[in-house]
TILUM-565178 format. One record per residue: x, y, z of N, C-alpha, C in turn; residue in one letter. Coordinates in pm, whole numbers, plus 50000, padded with zeros to 5 digits. Layout:
REM TILUM-565178
XYZXYZXYZa;...
This chain:
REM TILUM-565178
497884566422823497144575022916496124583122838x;494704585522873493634591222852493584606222936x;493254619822843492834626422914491224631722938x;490514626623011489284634123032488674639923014x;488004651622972487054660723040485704658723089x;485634659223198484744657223314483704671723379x;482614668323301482104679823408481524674423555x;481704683323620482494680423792480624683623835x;480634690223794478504696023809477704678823769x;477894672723657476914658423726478054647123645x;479004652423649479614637123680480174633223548x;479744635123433479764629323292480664634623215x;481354624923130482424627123049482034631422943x;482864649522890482514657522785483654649422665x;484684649222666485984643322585486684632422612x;487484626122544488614619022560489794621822475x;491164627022537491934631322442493194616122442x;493874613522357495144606622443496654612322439x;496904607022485498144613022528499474614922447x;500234626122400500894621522268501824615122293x;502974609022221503254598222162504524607022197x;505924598522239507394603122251508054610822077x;507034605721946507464613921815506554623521834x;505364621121883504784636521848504834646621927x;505604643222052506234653522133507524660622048x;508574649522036509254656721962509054662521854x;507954658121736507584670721623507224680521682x;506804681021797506574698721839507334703821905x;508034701821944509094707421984510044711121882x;510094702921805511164707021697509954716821592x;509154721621585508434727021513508154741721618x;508074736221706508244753021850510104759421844x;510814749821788512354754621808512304763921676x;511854760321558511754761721429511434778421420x;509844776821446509204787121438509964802321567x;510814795921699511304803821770512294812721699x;512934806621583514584811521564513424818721475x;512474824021419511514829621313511004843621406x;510604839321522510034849121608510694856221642x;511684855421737512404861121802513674874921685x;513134874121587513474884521485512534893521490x;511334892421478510044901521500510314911421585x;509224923021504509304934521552508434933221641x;508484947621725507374947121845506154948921765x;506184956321644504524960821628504234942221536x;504774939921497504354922321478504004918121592x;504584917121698503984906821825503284913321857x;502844926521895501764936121981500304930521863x;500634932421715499704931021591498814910221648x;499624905921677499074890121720497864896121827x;498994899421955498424897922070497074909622069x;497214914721997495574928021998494344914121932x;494974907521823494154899721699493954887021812x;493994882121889493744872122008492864882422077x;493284894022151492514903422237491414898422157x;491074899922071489544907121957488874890021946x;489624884721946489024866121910488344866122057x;489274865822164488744861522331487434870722314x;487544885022286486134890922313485074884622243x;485504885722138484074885422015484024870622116x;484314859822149484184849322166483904842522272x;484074853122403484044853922510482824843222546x;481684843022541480404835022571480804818322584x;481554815422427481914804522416483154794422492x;484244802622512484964799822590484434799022739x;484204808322792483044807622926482714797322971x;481934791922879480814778622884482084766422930x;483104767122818484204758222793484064750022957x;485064765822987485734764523134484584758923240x;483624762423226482424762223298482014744523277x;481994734923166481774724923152482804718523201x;484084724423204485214715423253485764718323359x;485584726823445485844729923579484984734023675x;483754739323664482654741723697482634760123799x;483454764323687483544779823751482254786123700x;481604794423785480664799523756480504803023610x;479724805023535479614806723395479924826223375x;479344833623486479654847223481481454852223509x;481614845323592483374844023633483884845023494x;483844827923441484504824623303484484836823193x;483014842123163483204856223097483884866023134x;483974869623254484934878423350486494874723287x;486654863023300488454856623314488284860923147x;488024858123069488114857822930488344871222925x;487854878822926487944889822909488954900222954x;489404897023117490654900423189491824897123085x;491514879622975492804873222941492614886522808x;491974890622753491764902222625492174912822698x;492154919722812492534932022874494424927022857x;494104919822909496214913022915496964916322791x;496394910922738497264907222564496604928422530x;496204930222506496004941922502497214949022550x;496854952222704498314960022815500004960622770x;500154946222705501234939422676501764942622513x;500264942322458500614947722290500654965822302x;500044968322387500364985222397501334990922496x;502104979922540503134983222638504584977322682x;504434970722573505564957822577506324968522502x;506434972422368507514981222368508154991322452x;507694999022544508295007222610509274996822711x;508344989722803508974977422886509874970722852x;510354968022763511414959322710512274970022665x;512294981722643513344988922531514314990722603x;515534994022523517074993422615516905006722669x;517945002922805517725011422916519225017022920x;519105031922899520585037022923521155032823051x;522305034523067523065030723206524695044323157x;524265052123254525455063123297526805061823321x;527615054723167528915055623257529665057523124x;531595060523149532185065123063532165064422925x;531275050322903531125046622749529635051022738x;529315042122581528075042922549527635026922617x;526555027322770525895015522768524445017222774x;524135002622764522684999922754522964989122858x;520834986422869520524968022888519854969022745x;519514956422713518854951522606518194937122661x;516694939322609515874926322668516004919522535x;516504908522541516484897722405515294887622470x;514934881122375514284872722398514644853422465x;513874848722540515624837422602515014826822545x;513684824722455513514813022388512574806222391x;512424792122401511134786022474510584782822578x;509124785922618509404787322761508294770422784x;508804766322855507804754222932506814759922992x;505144758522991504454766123091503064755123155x;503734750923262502984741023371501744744023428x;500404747723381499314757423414498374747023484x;497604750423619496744746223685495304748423616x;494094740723619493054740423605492084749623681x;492024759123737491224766723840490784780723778x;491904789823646491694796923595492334792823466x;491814781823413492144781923278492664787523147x;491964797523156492534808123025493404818423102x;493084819623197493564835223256495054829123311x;495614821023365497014813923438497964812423286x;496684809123185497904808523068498194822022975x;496784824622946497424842022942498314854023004x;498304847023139498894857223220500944861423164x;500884849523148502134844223170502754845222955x;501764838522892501564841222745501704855522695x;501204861822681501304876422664502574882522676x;502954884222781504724889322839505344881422775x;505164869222725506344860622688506254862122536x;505244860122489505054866322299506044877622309x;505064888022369505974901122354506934905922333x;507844895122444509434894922428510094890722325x;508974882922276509814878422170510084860922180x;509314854422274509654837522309509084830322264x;508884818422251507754807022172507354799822289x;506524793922356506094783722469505044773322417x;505474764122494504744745922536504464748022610x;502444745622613502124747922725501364733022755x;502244732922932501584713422948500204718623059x;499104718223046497554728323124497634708223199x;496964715123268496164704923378495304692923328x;495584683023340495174668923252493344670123264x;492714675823348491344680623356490984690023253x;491374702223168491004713723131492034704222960x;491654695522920492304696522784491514703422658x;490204707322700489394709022567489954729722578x;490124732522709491004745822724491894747922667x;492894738522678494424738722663494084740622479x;493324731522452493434729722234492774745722225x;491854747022283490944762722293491894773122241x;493094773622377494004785922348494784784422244x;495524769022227496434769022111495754775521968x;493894770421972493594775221872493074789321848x;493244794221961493264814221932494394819121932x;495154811221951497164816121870497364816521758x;496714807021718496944803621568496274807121455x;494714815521526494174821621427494694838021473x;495704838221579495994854021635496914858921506x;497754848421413498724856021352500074850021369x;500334841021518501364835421527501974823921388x;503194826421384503264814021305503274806121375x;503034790521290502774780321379503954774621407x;503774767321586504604765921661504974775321838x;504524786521742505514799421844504464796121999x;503304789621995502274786822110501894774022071x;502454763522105501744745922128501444741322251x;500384735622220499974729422339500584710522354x;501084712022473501364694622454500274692422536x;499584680422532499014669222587499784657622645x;500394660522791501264648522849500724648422969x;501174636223040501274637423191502214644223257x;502074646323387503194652023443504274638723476x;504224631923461505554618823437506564625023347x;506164632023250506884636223144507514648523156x;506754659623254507234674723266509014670423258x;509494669423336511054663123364511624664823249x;511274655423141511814649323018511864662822957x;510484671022938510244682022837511224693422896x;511544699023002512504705623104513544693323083x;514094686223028515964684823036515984686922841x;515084689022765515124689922631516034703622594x;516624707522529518124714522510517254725722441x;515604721622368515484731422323514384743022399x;514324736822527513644743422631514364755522682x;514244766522715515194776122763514714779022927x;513734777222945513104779823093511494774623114x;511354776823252510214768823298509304780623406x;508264781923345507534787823471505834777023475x;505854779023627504514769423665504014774223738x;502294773623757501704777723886500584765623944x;501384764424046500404749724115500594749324260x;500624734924298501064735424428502244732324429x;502784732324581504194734024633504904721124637x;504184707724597504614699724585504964696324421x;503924703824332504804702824173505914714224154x;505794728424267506854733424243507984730324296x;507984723524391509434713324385510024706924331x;509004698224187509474688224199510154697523997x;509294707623933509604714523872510994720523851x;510984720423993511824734424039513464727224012x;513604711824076514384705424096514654702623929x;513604695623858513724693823758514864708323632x;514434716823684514384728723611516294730323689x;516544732923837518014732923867518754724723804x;518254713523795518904701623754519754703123599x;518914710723517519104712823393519534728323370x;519724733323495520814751523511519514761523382x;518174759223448517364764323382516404772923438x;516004786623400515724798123459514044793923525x;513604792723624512194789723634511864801023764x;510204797923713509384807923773508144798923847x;508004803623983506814795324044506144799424129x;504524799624075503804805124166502954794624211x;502824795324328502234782624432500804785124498x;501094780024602499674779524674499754794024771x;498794788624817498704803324948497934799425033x;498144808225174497164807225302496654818825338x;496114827625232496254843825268495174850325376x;496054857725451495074864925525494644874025525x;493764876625560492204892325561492084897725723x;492464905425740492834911525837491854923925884x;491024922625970489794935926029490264938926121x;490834955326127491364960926278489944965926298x;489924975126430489194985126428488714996726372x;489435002726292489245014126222488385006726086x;488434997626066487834988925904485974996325896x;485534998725792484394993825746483744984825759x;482994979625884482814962425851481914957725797x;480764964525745480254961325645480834958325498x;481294965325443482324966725319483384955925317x;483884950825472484514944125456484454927225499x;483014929225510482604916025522482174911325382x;481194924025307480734916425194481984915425086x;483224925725096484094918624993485094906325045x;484954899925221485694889625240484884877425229x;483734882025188482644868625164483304864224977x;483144876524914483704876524745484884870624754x;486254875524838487854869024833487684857124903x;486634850924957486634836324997485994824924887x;485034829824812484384825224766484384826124604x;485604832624560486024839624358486064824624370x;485614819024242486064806724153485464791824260x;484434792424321484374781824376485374782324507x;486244792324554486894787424693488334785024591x;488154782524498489424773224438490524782124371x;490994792424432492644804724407493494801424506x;494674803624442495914804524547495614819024649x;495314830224556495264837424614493974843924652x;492844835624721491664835924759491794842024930x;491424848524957491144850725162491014842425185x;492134833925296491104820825380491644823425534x;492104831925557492064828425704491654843125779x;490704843925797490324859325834490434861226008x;491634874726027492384872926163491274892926184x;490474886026296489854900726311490244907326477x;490464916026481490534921826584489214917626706x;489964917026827488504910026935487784924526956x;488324937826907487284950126967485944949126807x;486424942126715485174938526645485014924426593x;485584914426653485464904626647483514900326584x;483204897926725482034893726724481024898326642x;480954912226627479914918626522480644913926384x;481894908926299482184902526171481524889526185x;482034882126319481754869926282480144863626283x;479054874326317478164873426287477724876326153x;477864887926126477864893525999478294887525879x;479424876525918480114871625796479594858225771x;479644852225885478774834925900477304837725817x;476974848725861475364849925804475254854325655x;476334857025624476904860325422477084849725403x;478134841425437478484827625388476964821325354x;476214816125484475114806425480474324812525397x;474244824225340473044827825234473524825425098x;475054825525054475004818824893474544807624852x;474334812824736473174800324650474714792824597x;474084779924620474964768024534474074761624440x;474954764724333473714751924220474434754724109x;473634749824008474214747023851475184760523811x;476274761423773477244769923761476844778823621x;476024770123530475664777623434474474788323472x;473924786723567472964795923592472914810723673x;473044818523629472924832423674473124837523808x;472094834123894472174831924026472564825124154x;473514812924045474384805824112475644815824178x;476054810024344477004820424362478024808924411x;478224796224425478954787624430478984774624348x;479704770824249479364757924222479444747824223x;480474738124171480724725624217482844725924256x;483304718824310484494715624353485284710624174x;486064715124158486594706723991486754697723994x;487234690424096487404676724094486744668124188x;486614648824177486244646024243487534645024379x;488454646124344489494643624428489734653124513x;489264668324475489134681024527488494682224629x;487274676624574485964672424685486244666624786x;486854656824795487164648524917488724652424968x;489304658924922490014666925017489804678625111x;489104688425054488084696125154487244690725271x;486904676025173485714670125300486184668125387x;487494660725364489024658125460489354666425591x;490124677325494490044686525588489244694925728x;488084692925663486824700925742486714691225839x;486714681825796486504664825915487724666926034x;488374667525986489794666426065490024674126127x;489174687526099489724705726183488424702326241x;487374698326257486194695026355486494684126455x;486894680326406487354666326474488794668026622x;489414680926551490414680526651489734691126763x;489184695226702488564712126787487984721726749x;488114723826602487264736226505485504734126561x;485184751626484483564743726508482814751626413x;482064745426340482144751826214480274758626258x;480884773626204479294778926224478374781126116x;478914776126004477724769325918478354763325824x;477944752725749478174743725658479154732625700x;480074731125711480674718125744480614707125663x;479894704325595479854689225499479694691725360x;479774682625273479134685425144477644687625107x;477704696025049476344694124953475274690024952x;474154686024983473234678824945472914674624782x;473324684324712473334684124582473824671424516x;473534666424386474774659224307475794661924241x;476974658224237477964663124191479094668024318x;479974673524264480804675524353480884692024439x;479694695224512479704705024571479554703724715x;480344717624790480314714824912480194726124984x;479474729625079478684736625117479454749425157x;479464760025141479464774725235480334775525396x;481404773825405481384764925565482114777425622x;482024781325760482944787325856483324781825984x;484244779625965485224774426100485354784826194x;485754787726348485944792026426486744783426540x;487484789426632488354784426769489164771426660x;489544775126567490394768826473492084758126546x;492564749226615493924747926640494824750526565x;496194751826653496974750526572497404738126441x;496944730326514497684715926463496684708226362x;496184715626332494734710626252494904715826090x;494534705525988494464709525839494114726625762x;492944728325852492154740225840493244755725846x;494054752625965494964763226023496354763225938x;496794750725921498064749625858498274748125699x;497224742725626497184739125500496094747625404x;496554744025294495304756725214494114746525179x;493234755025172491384748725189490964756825034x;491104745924915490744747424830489224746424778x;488554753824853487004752024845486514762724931x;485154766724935484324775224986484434773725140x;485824773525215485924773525351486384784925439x;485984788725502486684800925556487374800225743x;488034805525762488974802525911488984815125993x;488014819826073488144828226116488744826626288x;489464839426317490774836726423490844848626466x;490534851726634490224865026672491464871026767x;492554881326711493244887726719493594894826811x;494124896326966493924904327071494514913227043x;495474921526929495644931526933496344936326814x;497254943626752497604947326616499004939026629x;500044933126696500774928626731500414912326700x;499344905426758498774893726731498364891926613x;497504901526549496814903226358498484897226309x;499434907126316500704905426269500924889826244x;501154884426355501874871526417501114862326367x;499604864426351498574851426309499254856926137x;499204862026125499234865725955500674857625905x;501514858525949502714854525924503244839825985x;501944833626053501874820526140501384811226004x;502444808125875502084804425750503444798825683x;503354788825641504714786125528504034791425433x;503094797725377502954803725255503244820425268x;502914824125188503784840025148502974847825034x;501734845824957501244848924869501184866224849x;499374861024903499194875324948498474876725061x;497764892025087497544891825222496394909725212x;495494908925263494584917625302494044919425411x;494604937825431494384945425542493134954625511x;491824955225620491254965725651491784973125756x;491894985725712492154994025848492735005825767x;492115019525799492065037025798493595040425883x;493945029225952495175039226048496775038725986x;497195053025949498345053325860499505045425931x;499775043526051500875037426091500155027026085x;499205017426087498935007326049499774997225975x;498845005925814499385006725709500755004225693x;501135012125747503255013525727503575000625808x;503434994925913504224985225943503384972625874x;502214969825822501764958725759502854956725640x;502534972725567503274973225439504554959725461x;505434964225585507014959925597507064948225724x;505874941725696506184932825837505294920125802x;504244918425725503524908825678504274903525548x;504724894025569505554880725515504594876125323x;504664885925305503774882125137504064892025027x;503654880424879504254895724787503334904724738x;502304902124777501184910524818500184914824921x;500224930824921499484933525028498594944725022x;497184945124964496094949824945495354959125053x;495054975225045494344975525176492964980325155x;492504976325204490884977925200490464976625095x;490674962525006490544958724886490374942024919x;490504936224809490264922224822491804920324746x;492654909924723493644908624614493204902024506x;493954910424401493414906124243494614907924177x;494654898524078495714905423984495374912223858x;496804919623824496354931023745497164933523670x;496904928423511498254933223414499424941223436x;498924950023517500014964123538500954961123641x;500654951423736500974950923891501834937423862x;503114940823932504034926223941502764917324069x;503134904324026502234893324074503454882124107x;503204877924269504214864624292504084866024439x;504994854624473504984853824659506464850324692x;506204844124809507894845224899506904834225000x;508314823925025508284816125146507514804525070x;506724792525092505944779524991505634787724880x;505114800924842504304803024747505304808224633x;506304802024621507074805324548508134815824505x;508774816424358509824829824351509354835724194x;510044849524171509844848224068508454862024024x;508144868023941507004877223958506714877123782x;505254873923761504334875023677503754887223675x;503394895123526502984912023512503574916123529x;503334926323490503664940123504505004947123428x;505984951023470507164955423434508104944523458x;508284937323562508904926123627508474917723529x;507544912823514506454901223455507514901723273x;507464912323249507514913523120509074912323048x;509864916023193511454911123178511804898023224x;510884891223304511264881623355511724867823260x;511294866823145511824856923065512884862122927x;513444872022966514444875822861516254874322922x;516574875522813518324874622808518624893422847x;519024895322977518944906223021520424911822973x;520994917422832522284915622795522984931022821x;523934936222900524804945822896525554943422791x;525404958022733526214962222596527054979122644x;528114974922625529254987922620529794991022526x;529595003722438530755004122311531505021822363x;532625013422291533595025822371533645036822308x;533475049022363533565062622284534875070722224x;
């Protein structure tokens, strides 16, 4: 098996990697086991000392990586500097905060107890192509910290990424091993998850590799983490800003090409301002510029894949076809390459792709709400669980969204983002499990109660 890199903008092959070999899987693994029993002795100011010396590589370097992602996925070239830089804010947060977060935690009782975060080993890390550096940093950082070593298997599209990061680990300070990148198919994830010297598995994709992960990972009584897809909704009561909240639901539809789990796609507006958004917002959509991703003023660019492409096209066909009606864009591109146009759906069915499934591209679903009771019900009318954004000033609002909208996030009068500081994850398809923050940072350790008697 051959891996690719394809820029998705005109078509042409940047690399060819191949695929390693059943020994050179196992030399790294046995060279990631090696270097683990080495790490996991380290002090915090050793792992914080890596993860600052990576911070300082991603910056100074930021331009170059950018481009990377940008040739191999076709994220805007300004984004990619953005993500790079978020992935240097991370490793940062984590080297100046991982000690407190991890330190043993008294517990009040007749003896002397603690918790103690140990470190639980190697972690498997299954990363999607859509945020390249930033899905593996996210997750990288908290896991150094603790003290773990990880194999990371990145998306058979993004391999010139995947060697990228291994090689800012390795000039970070890590010894080598403690961060490898394998080059496999996912035929193989299975094999690498039943390996004895794997300790756990976290992935973020869709709901059909986190099943099949997930199973893989039970199968072998192994700790995993999974963050999935999403159908998230953006929610305009009456009390909203609707200016403010049109131009940032035009931004949460449209971050990265359309292409986040946790992107706005189904925007449920109240009918007392229905009509003035959905003018307002159709007429934002149809004015972004689509074109070359490296260029400045590009505000959409191409789909990452060709397979991407024609699933959107799919979709949009199929939600027009049953009843949708799209008030601008609807088809691909005129362009070459794999781009596809700006589109808004309206009078959306139930039973249609658009309504039920996630629209990995510049599509948006707007769905008009008869009352705060209905916003609710459309919002939670989802097997996904991600996240979810509310406009609206009214404090009881607020309070029952907080405890009644079905997601593990819920943003108000904001767009959703993630944020070193902030636990990150979902409930229901979009998985279990929470990335960042305080949560994020315990989540892959040996959580050990210690009692010594007084």
């Amino acid at each position: 098996m051959a891996f690719k890199s394809i820029n998705p903008t005109d078509g042409t092959v940047l690399a060819t990697f191949n695929e390693l070999s059943p020994k050179e899987v196992e030399q790294k693994l046995e060279r990631a086991h090696t270097a683990f029993k080495e790490w996991r002795g380290s002090s915090f100011e050793d792992r914080a000392a890596a993860l600052r010396k990576a911070a300082e590589i991603l910056v100074s370097e930021k331009e170059v990586w950018a481009r990377l992602m940008t040739l191999e996925m076709g994220k805007p070239f300004k984004q990619g500097v953005a993500e790079v830089e978020k992935c240097a804010s991370t490793c940062r947060y984590f080297a100046d905060n991982g000690s407190r977060l991890l330190a043993d935690q008294p517990i009040a009782t007749e003896s002397d107890s603690k918790l103690r975060y140990l470190p639980l080993g190697i972690l498997l890390s299954v990363m999607p192509w859509n945020f390249p550096f930033w899905q593996v940093f996210r997750c990288l950082a908290p896991a150094v910290m603790a003290g773990n070593g990880m194999v990371l298997k990145h998306a058979s599209n993004v391999p010139q990424c995947a060697l990228g990061i291994e090689d800012i680990m390795q000039r970070s300070g890590l010894p080598e091993g403690v961060f490898t990148t394998l080059l496999i198919g996912s035929a193989k994830v299975a094999d690498v998850i039943r390996d004895p010297r794997i300790a756990a598995v976290t992935l973020t994709g869709s709901e059909g590799a986190g099943a099949s992960v997930g199973a893989a990972a039970g199968a072998a009584l192994k700790k995993c983490v999974l963050e999935l897809g999403g159908n998230d909704p953006f929610i305009v009561l009456p009390t909203a800003d609707l200016d403010k909240a049109v131009a940032t639901g035009v931004q949460a539809r449209t971050v990265n090409n359309g292409q986040s789990c946790v992107c706005a796609k189904r925007f449920i507006v109240h009918r007392e301002v229905y009509d003035a958004f959905e003018e307002k917002f159709t007429a934002a959509m149809a004015s972004l510029v689509v074109g070359d991703p490296m260029d400045d003023a590009t505000q959409i660019g191409p789909i990452a894949t060709e397979d991407g492409a024609q699933s959107i096209e799919r979709q949009v066909n199929e939600s027009i076809a049953g009843g949708a009606r799209a008030l601008t864009g609807g088809a691909p591109s005129s362009r070459n390459g794999n781009f596809y146009a700006p589109t808004v759906l309206a009078d959306v069915p139930s039973d249609v792709p658009a309504y039920c499934e996630e629209l990995f591209g510049p599509v948006a679903v707007l769905m008009r709400a008869e009352n705060f009771d209905h916003a609710i019900e459309l919002a939670n009318d989802t097997p996904f669980g991600l996240g979810s954004s509310v406009w609206t000033h009214d404090a009881l609002e607020q309070q029952r969204c907080m405890n009644e909208i079905e997601a593990g996030l819920t943003f108000f009068n904001a767009m959703v983002a993630s944020d070193p500081r902030l636990p990150f994850g979902g409930t229901k398809l979009s998985g279990y499990g929470r990335e960042l923050g305080e949560l994020g940072a315990r989540e892959f350790t040996n959580v050990k109660t210690i009692v010594t008697a007084t």
